[in-house]
VOKOLTI-845567 format. One record per residue (C-alpha): residue number from 1; residue in three letters; chain; x, y, z. Coordinates in steps of 0.1 Angstrom, whole numbers, plus 5000, padded with zeros to 4 digits. Example, Ala and Ser with C-alpha at 12.3 -4.5 7.8 and 13.67 -1.06 7.14 Angstrom:
PT   torke   drenfi   fikol     xx     yy     zz
PT       1      ALA       A   5123   4955   5078
PT       2      SER       A   5137   4989   5071
This chain:
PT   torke   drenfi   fikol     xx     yy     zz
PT       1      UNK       A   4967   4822   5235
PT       2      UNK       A   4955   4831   5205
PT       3      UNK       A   4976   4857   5202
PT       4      UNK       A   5004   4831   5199
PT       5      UNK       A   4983   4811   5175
PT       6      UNK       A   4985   4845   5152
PT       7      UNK       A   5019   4844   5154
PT       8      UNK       A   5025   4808   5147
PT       9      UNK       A   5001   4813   5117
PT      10      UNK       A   5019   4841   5099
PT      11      UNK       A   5053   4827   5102
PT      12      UNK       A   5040   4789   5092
PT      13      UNK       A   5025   4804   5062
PT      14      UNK       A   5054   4825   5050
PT      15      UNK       A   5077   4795   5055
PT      16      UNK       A   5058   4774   5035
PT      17      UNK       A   5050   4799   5007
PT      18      UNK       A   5092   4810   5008
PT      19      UNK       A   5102   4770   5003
PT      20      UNK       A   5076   4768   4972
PT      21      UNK       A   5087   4804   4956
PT      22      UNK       A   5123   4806   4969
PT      23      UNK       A   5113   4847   4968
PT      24      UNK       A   5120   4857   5005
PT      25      UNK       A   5098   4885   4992
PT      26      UNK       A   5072   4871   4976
PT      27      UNK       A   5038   4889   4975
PT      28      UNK       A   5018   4861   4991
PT      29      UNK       A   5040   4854   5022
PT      30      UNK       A   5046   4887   5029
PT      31      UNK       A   5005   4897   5029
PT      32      UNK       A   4997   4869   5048
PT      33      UNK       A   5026   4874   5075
PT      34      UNK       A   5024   4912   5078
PT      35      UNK       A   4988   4903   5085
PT      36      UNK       A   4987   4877   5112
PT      37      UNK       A   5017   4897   5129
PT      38      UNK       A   4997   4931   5131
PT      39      UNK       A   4971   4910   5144
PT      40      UNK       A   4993   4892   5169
PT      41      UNK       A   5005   4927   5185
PT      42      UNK       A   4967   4943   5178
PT      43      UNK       A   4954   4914   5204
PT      44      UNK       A   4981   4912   5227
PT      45      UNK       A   4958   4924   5262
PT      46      UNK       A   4989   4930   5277
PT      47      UNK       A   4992   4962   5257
PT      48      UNK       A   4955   4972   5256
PT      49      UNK       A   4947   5011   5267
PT      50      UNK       A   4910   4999   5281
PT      51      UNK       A   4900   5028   5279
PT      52      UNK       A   4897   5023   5244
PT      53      UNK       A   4898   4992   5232
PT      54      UNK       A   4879   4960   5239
PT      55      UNK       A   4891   4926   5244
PT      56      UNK       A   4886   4906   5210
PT      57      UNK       A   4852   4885   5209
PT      58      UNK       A   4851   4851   5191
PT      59      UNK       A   4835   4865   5162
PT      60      UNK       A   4867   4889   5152
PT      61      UNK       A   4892   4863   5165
PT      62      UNK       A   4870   4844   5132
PT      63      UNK       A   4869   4874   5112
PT      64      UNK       A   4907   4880   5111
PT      65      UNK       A   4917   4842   5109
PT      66      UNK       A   4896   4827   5087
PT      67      UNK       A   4905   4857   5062
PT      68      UNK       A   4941   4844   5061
PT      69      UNK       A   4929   4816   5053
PT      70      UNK       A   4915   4822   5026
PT      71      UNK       A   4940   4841   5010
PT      72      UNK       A   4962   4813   5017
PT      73      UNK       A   4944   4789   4998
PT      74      UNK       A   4947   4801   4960
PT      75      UNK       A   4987   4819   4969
PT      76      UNK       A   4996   4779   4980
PT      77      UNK       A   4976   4765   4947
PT      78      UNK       A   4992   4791   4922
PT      79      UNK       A   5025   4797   4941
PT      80      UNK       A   5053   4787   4916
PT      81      UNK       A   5088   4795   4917
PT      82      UNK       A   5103   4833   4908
PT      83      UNK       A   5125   4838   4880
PT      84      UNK       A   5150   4867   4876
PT      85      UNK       A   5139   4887   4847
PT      86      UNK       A   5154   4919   4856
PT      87      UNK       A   5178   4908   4826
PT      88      UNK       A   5155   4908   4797
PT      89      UNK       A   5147   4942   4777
PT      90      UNK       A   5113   4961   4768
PT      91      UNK       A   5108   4983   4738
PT      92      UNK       A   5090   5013   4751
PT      93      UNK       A   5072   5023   4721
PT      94      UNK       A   5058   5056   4710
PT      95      UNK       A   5026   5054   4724
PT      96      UNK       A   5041   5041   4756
PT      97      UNK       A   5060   5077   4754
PT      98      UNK       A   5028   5093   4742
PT      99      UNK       A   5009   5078   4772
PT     100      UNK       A   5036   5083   4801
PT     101      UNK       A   5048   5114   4790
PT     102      UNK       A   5013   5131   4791
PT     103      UNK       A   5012   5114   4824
PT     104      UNK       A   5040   5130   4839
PT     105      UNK       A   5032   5165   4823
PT     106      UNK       A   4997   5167   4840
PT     107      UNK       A   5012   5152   4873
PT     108      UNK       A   5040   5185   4873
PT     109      UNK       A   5010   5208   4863
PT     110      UNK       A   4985   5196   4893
PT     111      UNK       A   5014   5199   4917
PT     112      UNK       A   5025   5232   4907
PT     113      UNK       A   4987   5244   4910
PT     114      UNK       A   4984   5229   4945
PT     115      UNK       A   5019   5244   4951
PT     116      UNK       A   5005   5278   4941
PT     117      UNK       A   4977   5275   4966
PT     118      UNK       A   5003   5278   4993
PT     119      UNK       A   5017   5306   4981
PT     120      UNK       A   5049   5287   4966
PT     121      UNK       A   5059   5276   5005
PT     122      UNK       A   5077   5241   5013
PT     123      UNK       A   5057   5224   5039
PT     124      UNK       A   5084   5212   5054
PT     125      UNK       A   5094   5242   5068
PT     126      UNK       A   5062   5259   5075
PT     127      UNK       A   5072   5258   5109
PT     128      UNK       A   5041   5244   5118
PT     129      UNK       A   5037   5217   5149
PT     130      UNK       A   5014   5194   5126
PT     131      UNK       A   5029   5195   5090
PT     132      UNK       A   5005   5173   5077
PT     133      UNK       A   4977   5199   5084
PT     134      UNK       A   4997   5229   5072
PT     135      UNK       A   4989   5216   5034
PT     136      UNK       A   4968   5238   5015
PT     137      UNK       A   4937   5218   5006
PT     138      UNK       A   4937   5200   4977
PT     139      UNK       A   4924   5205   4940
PT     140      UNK       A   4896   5184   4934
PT     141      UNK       A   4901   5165   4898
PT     142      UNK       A   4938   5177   4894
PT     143      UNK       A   4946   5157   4928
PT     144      UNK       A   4941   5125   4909
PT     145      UNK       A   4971   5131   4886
PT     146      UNK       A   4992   5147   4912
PT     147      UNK       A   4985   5112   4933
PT     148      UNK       A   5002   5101   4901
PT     149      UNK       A   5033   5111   4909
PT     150      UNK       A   5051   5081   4931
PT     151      UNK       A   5034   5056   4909
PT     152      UNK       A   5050   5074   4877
PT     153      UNK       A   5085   5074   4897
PT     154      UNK       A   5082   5036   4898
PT     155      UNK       A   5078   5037   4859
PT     156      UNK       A   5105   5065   4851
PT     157      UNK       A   5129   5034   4877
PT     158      UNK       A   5115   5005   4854
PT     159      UNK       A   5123   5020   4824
PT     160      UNK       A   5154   5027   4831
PT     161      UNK       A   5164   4996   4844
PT     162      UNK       A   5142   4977   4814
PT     163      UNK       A   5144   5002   4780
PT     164      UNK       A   5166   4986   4751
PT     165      UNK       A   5172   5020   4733
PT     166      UNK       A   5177   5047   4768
PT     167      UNK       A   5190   5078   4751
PT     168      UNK       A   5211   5103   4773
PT     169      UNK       A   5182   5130   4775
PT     170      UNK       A   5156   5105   4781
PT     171      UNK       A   5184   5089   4811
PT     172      UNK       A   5184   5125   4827
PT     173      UNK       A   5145   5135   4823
PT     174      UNK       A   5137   5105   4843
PT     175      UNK       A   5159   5107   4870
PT     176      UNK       A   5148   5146   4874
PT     177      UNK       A   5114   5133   4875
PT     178      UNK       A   5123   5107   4904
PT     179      UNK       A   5142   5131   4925
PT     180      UNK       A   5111   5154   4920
PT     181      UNK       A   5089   5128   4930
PT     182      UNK       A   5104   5116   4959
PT     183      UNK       A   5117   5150   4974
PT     184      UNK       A   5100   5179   4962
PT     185      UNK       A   5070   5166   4960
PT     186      UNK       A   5067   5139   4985
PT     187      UNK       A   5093   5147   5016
PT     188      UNK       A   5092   5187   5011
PT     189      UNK       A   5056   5193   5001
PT     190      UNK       A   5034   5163   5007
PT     191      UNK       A   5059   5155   5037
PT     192      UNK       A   5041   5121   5030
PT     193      UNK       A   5053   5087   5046
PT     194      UNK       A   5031   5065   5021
PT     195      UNK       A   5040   5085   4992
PT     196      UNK       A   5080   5070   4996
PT     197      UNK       A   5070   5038   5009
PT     198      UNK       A   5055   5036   4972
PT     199      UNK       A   5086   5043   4957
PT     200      UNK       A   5109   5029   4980
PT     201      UNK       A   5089   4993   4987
PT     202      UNK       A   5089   4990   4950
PT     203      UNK       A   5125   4994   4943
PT     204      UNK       A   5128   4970   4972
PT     205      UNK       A   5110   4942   4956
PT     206      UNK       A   5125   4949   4925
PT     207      UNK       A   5161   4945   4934
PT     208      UNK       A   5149   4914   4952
PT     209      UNK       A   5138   4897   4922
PT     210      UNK       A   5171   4909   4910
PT     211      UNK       A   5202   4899   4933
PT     212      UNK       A   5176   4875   4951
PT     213      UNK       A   5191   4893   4986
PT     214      UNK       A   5200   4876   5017
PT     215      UNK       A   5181   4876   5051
PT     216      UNK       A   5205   4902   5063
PT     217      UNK       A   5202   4924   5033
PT     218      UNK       A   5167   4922   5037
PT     219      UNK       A   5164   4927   5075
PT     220      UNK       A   5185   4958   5070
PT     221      UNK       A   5168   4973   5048
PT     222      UNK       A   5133   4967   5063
PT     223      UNK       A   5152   4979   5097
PT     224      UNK       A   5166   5010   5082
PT     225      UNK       A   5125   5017   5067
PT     226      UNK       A   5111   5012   5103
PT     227      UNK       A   5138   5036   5116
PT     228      UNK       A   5129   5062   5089
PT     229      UNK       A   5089   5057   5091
PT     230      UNK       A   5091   5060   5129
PT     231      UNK       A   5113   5091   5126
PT     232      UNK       A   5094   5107   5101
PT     233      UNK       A   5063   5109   5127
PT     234      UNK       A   5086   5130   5147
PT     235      UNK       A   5085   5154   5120
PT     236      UNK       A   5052   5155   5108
PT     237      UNK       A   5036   5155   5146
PT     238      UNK       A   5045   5168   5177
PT     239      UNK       A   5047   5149   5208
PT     240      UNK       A   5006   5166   5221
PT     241      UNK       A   4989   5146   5189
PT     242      UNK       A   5004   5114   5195
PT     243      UNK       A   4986   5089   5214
PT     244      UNK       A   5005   5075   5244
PT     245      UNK       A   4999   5047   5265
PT     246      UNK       A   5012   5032   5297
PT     247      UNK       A   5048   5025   5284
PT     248      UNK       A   5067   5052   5295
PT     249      UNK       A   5083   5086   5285
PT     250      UNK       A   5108   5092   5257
PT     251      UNK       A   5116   5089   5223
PT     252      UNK       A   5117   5048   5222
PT     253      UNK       A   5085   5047   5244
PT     254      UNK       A   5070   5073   5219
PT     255      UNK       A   5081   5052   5193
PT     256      UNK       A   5062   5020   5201
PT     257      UNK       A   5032   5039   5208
PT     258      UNK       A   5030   5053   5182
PT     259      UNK       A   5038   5015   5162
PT     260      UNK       A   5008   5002   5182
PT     261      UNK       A   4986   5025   5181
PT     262      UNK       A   4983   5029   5144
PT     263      UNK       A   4983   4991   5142
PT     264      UNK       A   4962   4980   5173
PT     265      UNK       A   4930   5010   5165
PT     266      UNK       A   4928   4999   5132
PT     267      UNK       A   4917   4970   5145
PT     268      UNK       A   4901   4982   5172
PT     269      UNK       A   4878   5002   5145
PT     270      UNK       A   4872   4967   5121
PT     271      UNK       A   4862   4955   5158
PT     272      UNK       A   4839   4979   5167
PT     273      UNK       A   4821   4973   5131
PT     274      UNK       A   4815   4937   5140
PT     275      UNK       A   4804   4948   5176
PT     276      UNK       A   4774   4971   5157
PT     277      UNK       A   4758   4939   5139
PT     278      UNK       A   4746   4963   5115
PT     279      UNK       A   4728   4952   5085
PT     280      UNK       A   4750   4936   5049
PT     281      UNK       A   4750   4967   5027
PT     282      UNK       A   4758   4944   4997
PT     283      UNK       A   4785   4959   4975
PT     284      UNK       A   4782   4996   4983
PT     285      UNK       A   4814   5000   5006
PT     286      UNK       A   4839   4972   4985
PT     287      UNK       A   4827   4990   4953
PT     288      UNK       A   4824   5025   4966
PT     289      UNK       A   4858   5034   4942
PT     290      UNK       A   4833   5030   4909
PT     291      UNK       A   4798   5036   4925
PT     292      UNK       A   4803   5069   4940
PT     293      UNK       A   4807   5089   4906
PT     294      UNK       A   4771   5074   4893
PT     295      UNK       A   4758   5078   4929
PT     296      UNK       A   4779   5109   4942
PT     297      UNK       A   4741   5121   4965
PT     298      UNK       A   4735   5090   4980
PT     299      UNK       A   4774   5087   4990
PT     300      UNK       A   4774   5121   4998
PT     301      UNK       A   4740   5119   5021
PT     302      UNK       A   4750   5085   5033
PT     303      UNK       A   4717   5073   5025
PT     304      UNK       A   4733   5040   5020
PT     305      UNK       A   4739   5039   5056
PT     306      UNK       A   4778   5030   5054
PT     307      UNK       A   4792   5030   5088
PT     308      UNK       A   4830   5043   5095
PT     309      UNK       A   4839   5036   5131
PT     310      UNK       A   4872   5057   5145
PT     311      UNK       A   4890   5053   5175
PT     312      UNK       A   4899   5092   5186
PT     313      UNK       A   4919   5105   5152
PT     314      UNK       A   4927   5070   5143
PT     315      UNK       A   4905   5068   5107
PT     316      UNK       A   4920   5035   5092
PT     317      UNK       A   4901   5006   5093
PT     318      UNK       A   4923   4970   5079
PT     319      UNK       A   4916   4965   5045
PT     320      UNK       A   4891   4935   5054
PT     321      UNK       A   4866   4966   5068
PT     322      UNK       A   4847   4973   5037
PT     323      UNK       A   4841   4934   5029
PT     324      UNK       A   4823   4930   5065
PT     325      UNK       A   4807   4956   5059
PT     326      UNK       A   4792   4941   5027
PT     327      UNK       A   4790   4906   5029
PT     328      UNK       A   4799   4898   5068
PT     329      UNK       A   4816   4866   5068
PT     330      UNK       A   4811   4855   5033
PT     331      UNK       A   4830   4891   5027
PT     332      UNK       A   4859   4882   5047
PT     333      UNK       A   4861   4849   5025
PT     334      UNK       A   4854   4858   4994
PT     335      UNK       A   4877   4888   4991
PT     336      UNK       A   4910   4879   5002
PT     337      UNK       A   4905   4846   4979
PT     338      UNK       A   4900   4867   4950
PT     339      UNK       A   4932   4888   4958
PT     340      UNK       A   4952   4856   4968
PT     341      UNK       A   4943   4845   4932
PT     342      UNK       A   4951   4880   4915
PT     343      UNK       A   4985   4882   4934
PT     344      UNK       A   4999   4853   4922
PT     345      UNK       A   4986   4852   4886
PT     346      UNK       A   5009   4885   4886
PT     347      UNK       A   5038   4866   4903
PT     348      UNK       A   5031   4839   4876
PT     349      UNK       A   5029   4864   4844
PT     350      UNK       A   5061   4884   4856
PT     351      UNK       A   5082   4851   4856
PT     352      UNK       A   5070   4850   4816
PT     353      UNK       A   5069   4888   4808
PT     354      UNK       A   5083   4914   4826
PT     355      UNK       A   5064   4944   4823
PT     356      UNK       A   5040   4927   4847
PT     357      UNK       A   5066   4929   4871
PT     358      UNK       A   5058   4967   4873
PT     359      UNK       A   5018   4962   4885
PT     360      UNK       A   5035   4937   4914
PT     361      UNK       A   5060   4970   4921
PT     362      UNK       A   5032   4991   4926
PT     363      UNK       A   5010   4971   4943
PT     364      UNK       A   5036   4968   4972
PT     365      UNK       A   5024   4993   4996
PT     366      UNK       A   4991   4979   4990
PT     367      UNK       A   5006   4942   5004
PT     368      UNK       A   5022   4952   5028
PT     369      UNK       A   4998   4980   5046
PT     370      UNK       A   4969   4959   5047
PT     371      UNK       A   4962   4968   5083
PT     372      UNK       A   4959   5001   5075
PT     373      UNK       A   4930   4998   5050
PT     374      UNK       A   4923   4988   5015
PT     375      UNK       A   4952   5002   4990
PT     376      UNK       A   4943   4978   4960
PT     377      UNK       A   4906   4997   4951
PT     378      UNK       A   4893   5016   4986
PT     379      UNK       A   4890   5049   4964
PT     380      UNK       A   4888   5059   4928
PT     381      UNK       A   4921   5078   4941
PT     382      UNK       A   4935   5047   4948
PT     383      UNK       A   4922   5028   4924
PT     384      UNK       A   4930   5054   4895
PT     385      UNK       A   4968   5050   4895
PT     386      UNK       A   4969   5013   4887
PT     387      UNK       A   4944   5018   4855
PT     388      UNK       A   4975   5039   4846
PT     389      UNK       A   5001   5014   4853
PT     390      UNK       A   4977   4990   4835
PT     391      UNK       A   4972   5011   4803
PT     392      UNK       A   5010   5016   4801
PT     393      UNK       A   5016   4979   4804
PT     394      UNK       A   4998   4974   4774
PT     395      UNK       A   5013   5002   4757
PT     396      UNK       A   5046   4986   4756
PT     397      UNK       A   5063   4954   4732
PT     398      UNK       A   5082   4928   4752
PT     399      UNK       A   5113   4917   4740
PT     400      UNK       A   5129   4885   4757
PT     401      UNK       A   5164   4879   4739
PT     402      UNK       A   5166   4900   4714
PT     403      UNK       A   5130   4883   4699
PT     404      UNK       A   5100   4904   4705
PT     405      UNK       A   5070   4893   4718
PT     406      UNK       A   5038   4908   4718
């Protein structure tokens, strides 16, 4: 039953937020539905392996509704209506170039030093059965600006589609730099799913600001993503590491194992936090991304006693873990309302100035992968590339009709 209710939830919510932003893609809707659909499939006991998972108590069936909910609350207060601003121009000034261009040089320099540790080889064709482990390790320090590099992709795409003085040369560098990004670096070497969906869910939104798509368009699109996600586990795992269930052999059964079981143990581990009734550890897990460098030893020894529960090899955790962790139910409440009001002041400020448009681009992944764990701030790593975006946003001079505005 209540997996219905989920259901009925997500969809209700989208529906309402779609008639008051006429954006079939807008930020709020798409959170909130993504959410209560994982969760639908995650509780389904019909699909359970009970061998690892545990029928959902009261407390989580609270803990994953109630958090909706209060997202819902400030996106359906601040939700206003999308405009198309793909038309108006930005004047990429020189310290815009200064700042991405220094950017874009260190990114090329920590990948070519990770690349190096590998002895120059593609992973790709490593020939290994587990690409993913076949990475040399990474560089500590210069991994932050090679994490860079799909994040400065979406900004070499917005400034081409936004800059009111593109020169030839500066057309060309950026397009090198995006087919770089998204297949040297990402599908050859990183041979990273989440590293194109940052690229690729961007562009997405973007164009659906633009054209305003239709439902087909869209469910295409989304389809064609699925397809190419599910396809690319193939590749990067061999049939021995994936986790298989009760629903038969071959490629489609493979393929909705593998669906479920990335989404259903996440929750499964967010579950098993709430089972352990451990202690509120305050703000040390939700702030761990700007704690840990002025409290590296404790982090390290774990003297804060953070808990991280896995189920087998499945290490993500919904992005609602760290605020239970913290705050228990007050976490739960208090977080999502805070990013319900954050996403939508963004929707609201790209309607009036379109470089804001570029945080919402980049913050896509993070919407839409909620139930795989906290992509807005769960690491400095993760958190580093949007003080980036943020720094180049105010870098820039928006000009809206041939009038500049500051």
């Amino acid at each position: 039953m209540f997996t219905y209710l989920l259901l009925i939830t997500g969809i209700s919510m989208y529906v309402i937020l779609y008639a008051m932003t006429r954006d079939k893609l807008n930020p709020q809707g798409i959170f909130l539905l993504l959410w209560y659909l994982s969760a639908s499939l995650a509780s389904a006991p019909s699909f359970y392996n009970l061998d690892l998972q545990e029928v959902w108590s009261n407390e989580m069936m609270l803990v994953v509704y109630l958090s909706g909910i209060a997202f819902f609350i400030p996106s359906i207060l601040l939700a206003k209506r999308v405009r198309d601003v793909t038309k108006n121009k930005i004047n990429f000034t020189n310290f815009y170039a200064i700042v991405f261009n220094s950017f874009m040089i260190l990114s090329i320099i920590a990948f070519l030093f990770h690349f190096s540790k590998n002895g120059f080889a593609i992973t790709m064709f490593s020939g290994e059965f587990d690409l993913k482990n076949s990475k040399p390790e990474i560089i500590k320090g210069l991994n932050y600006f090679e994490l860079l590099i799909p994040y400065l992709s979406i900004v070499a795409f917005f400034e081409l589609n936004f800059s009111n003085s593109l020169t030839k040369i500066r057309k060309n560098i950026l397009l090198i730099y995006i087919f770089f990004a998204l297949i040297i670096y990402s599908l050859l070497f990183n041979v990273s799913r989440g590293s194109l969906l940052v690229f690729f869910l961007a562009v997405l939104y973007f164009y659906n600001r633009k054209y305003t798509f239709t439902w087909m368009k869209i469910s295409t699109v989304l389809l064609g993503l699925l397809i190419a996600i599910g396809s690319f586990s193939f590749i990067r795992l061999d049939e021995s590491s994936m986790v298989l269930s009760s629903y038969g052999e071959g490629k489609v059964a493979m393929l909705f194992s593998s669906i479920y079981t990335y989404i259903a143990y996440n929750y499964e581990n967010l579950y098993q936090l709430i089972r352990a009734d451990i202690p509120m550890s305050g703000g040390w897990y939700s702030w761990k991304f700007l704690l840990k460098p002025y409290f590296y030893d404790a982090y390290e020894s774990n003297s804060l006693n953070l808990q991280e529960f896995d189920t087998l090899f499945f290490n993500a955790r919904t992005y609602l873990y760290p605020f239970y962790h913290d705050l228990h139910f007050f976490g739960i409440l208090i977080y999502p309302f805070l990013l319900g009001i954050l996403i939508s002041l963004l929707v609201r400020l790209s309607n009036q100035q379109p470089i804001y448009l570029l945080l919402l681009m980049s913050l896509q992944k993070a919407i839409m992968f909620i139930s795989f764990g906290n992509y807005f701030f769960g690491e400095l790593v993760i958190f580093f590339p949007y003080i980036i975006i943020i720094l180049i946003i105010y870098s820039t001079k928006i000009v809206i009709k041939g009038k500049s505005k500051i």
